[in-house]
N, C-alpha and C positions, 0 to 999 in steps of 0.2 A: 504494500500500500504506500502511497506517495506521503511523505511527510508534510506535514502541517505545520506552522512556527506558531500559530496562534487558532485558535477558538474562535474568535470577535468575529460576528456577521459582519455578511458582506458590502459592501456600501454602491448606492449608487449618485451621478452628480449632476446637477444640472446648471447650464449657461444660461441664461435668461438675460435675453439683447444686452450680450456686456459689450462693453466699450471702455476705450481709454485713449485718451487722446493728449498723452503724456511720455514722456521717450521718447526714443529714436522713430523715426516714421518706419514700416507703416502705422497707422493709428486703426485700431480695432474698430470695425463697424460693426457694429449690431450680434454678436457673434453669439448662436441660441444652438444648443444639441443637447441631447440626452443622454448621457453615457450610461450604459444599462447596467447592472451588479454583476461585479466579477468579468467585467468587459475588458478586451483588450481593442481600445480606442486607436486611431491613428492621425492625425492631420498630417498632411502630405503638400507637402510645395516650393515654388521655387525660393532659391537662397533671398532673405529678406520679404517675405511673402506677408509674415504675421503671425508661424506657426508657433517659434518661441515666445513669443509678446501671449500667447495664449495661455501657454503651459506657466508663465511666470503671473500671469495673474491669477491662475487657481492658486499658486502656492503663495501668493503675495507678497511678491515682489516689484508689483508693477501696480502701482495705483489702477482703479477704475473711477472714469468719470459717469459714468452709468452701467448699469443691470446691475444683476447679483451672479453670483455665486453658491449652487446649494449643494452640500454634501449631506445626502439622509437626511434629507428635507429640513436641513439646518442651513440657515443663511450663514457662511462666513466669514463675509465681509468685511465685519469689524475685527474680526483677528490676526494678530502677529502673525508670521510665515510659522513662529519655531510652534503657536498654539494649534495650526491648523492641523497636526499630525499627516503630512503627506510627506513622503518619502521623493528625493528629487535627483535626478541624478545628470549633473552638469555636464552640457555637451564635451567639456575638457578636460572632464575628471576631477577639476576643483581638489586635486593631492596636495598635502600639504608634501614637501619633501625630505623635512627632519624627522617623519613618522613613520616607523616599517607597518608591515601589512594588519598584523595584529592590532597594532594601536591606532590606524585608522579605521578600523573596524570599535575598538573600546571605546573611544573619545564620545561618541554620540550617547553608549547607554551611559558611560560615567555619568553623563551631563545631565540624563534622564534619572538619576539617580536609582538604575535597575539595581539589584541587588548581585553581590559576588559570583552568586553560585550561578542564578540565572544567564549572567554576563558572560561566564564560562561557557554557558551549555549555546548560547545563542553562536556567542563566535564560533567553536569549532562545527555547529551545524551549516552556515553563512561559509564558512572556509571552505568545509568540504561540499557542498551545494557547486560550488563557483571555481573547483578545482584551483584552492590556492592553499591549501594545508600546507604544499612542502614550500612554500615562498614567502610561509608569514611570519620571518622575520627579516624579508628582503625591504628596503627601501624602495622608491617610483622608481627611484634613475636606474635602479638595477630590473627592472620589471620588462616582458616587454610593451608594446602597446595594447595588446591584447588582456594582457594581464591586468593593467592598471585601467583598463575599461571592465573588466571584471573584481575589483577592487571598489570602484566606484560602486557600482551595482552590490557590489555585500556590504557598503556600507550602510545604503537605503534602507536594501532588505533587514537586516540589524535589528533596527528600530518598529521593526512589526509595523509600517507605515497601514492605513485604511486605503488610502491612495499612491502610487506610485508613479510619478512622472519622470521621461523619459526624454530627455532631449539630444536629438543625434548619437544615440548608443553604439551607434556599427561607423560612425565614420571615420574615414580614413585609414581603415583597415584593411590588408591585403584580401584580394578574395577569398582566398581559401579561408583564412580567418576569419574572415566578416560570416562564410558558410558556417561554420564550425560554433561561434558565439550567437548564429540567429538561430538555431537550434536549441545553443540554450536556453536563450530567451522564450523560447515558445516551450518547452519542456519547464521551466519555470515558470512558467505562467498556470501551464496546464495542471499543476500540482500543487499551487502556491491559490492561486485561483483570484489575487488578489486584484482589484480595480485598476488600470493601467492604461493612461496616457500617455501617448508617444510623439514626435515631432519627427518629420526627417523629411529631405529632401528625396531618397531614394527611393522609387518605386516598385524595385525589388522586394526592399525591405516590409512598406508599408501591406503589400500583399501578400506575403510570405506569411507576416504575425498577425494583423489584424483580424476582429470580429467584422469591425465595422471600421471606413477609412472617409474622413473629411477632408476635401480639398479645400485649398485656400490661396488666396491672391489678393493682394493689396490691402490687405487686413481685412476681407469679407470672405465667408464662406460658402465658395461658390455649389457643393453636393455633397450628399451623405450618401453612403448606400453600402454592403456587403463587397467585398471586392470583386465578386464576379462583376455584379453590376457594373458597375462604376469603371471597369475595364472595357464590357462588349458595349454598354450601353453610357458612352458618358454625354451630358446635356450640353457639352459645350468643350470649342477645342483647347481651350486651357484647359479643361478636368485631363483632355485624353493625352496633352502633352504632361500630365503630369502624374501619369499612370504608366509610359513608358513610349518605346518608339513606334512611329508611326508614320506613313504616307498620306499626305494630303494633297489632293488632287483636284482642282477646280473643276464642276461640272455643270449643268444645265437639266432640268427635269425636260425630256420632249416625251414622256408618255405617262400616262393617270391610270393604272387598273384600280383591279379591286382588293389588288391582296400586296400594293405597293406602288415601287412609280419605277418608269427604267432613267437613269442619266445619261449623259454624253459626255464624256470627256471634251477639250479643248481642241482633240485632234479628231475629234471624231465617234471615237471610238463607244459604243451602248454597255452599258452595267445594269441591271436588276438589281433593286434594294427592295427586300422584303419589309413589309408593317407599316411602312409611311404613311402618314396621315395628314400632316399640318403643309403639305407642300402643293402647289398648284404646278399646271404645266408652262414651259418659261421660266420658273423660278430659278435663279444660281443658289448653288449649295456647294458645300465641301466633303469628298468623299473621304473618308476616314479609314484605311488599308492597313491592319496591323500584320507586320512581315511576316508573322508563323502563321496565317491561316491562309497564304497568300502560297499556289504551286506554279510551277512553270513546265510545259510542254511544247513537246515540237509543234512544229508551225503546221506540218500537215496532220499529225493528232487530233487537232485544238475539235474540240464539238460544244462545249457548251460557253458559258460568258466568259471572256476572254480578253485582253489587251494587247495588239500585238507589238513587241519590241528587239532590240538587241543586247545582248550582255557585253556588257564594259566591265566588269569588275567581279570575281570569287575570290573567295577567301576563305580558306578552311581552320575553324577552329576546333577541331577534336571532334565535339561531340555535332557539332551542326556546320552546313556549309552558308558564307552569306554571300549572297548576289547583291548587283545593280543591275539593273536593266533600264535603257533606255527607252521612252514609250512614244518619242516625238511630240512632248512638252515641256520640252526643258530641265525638269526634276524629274534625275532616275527612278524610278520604287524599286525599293528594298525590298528583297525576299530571306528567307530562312529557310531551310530548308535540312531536315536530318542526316545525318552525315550515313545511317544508313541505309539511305534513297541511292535508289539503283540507277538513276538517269542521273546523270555529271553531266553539265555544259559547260563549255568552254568562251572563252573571252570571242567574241564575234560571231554566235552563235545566233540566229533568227530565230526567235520564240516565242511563244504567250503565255503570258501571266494570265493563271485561271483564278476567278474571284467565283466567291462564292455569295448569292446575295443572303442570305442567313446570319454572315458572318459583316458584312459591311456595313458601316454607322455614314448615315448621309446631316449634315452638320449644314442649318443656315450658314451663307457665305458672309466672312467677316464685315463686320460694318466699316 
């Protein structure tokens, strides 16, 4: 059975149109979500978006000039960061560096005034949790990066936080590493069960761990949803650029069914977009192409929707090959394609990019 560090129900938190319009910009508009109990929340966005302005005003370190703040249907607004009982863990690790691992780990309960024996049992559970038992009596500078991001994180966890906030916990972390610690994370989570706000620029990441993932931009929150959703289905092309890579394609509706609309590319070229509704015929829109659902065939294959192009560019990275293709609009689209796909093209190869309408998001065209 997965260990517990604490009994205390679980908590859940709610934003209510907070704002702050105090610090560095962006300035928080209106910013309202539900974090559910025992949720693992994400905001997700670009660098200076508004995502840490967020996380630092739950924990209260960032004034609000309006809403609230409710943890367990407690307003707590009016209290100190150290009264709120959330657990925070600085994008940089906030290490002191005269302190080996153990006694950044003790410093929190000392101060909490836990008692001896407890203080014992908490650390070495926190140590071996976060695989740092044989390092805790290394200092930061001897640590590696990954270490001292796992450091941070037991010193949170320590303090039996209600809420745990998370800001950029994987960044700047080798891949494999950053593979290795999101794992933890979510295995911590999964066992710890504890309430859990996170901040990150990564899209990997945010989809990897989260329940549920908030995008955000300019200090407004542009969707909420599961992260399937919010990947096949985003409202708008800032969500899908910040859900990960993608092709966007300028097109034009020249057909209205009943079960969609078809577009045209700029060259010409017709696509079927399934479930469309809000779109007239003549409308421009933007076609939304994520690389892995996107295949390519020979040019005398091709039978069903199609784009025909040439390949300029592969690239084999172990497990997947990535193409360009050319489509006679200027902006190659990206493919992906598994590296155990038996069809290889070569650089100058005639081909078409099969689309699938199922799989393609058609996006009003930017204002």
């Amino acid at each position: 059975m997965p260990e517990r560090p604490t009994n205390r129900p679980l908590v859940d938190i709610r934003l209510e149109e907070m704002r702050s319009a105090t610090g560095t910009p962006p300035f928080l508009e209106a910013i309202s979500v539900h974090v559910r109990y025992g949720e693992f929340f994400t905001f997700v966005g670009p660098p200076h978006s508004g995502k840490t302005a967020i996380l630092r005003a739950i924990a209260g370190f960032l004034p609000l000039s309006g809403g609230r703040v409710i943890v367990d249907a407690e307003d707590i607004g009016h209290l100190p960061p150290a009264r709120r009982d959330i657990g925070y863990v600085f994008h940089q690790g906030a290490l002191w560096p005269h302190l080996d691992v153990r006694a950044h780990v003790t410093f929190g309960l000392d101060l909490a005034g836990v008692g001896s024996d407890d203080t014992a049992k908490r650390i070495d559970t926190v140590l071996r949790r976060l695989g740092l038992s044989d390092v805790a009596g290394r200092k930061p500078d001897d640590l590696t990066l990954e270490q001292r991001r796992r450091l941070a994180l037991a010193r949170a966890l320590a303090m039996e936080p209600r809420v745990l906030l998370l800001d950029e916990p994987l960044a700047h972390l080798d891949p494999g590493a950053r593979k290795i610690l999101r794992l933890e994370l979510a295995r911590l989570h999964r066992d710890l069960a504890v309430t859990t706000i996170c901040a990150t620029r990564d899209a990997a990441d945010a989809l990897a761990l989260s329940d549920r993932i908030g995008v955000v931009e300019n200090g407004r929150l542009l969707q909420v949803g599961d992260p399937e959703q919010l990947y096949r289905r985003p409202a708008s092309r800032a969500v899908a650029q910040a859900l990960g890579p993608a092709n966007y394609l300028p097109v034009k509706v020249v057909e209205v069914r009943d079960i969609g609309v078809v577009v045209a590319t700029e060259a010409g070229d017709r696509v079927p977009v399934a479930g469309i509704g809000a779109f007239r015929q003549g409308s421009p829109g933007v076609l939304v192409l994520r690389p892995e659902t996107l295949s390519i065939i020979d040019t005398a294959m091709a039978r069903g929707p199609s784009i025909p192009g040439t390949v300029s560019l592969r690239v084999f990275e172990g497990a997947r090959y990535l193409y360009e293709i050319d489509i006679r609009t200027g902006t190659p689209v990206r493919v992906e394609l598994p590296a155990t796909d038996t069809a290889l093209f070569r650089v100058g190869d005639r081909v078409r990019v099969e689309v699938s309408s199922d799989t393609v998001v058609l996006l009003p065209a930017d204002p």
